[in-house]
C-alpha positions as CSV (number, residue, x, y, z in Angstrom):
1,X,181.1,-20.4,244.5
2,X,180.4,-23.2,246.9
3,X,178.2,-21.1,249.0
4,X,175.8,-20.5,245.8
5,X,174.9,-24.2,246.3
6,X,173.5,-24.3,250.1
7,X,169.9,-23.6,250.5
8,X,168.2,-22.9,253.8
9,X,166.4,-25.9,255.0
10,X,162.4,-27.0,256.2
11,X,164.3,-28.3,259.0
12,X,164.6,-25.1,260.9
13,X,164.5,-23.4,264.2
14,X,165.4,-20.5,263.1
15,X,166.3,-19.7,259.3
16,X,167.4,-23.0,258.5
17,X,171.0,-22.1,258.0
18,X,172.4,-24.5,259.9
19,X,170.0,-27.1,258.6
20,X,171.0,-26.5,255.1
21,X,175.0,-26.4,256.2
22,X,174.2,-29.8,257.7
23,X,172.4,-31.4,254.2
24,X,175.1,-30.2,252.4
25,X,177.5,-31.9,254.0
26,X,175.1,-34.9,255.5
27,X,176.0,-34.3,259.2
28,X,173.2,-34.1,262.1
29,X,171.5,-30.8,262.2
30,X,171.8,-30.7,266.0
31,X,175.5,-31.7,265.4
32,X,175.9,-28.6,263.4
33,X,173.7,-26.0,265.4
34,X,175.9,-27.4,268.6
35,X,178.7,-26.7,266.8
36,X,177.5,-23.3,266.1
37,X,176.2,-22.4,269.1
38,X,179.5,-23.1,270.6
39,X,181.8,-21.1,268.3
40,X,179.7,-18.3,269.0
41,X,179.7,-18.4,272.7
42,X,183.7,-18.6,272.0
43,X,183.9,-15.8,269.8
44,X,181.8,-13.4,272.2
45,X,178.3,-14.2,270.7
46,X,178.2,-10.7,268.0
47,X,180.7,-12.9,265.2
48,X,178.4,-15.7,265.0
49,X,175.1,-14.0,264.6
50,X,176.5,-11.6,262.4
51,X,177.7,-14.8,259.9
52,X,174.6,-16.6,260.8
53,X,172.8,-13.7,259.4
54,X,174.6,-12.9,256.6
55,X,174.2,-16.5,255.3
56,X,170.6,-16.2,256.0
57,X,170.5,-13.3,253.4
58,X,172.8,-15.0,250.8
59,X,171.7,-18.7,251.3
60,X,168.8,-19.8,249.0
61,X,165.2,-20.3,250.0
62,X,164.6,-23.9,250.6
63,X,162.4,-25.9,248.4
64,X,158.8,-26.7,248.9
């Protein structure tokens, strides 16, 4: 599963989800956390945690 592949990243402000989604791709982690912060706000706020926390769970560590 593609998902298996992302790790959290060092680059974090808060689990580093969005900073791994963004080396995965090679986008701008501000780009990405913009984008996420957005779709929340859109979707009422409780969807996007909820995600953001799951992947937090599922994501792997990132490496030292």
């Amino acid at each position: 599963m593609w998902f298996m592949k992302l790790k959290r990243s060092n680059d974090r402000y808060l689990g580093g989800v969005c900073g791994g989604i963004a080396e995965y791709f090679n986008l701008n982690p501000y780009l990405i956390r913009i984008i996420w912060v957005v779709l929340s706000l859109v979707s009422a706020v409780l969807p996007g945690l909820v995600v953001y926390i799951i992947l937090w769970i599922v994501m792997q560590p990132p490496e030292e």
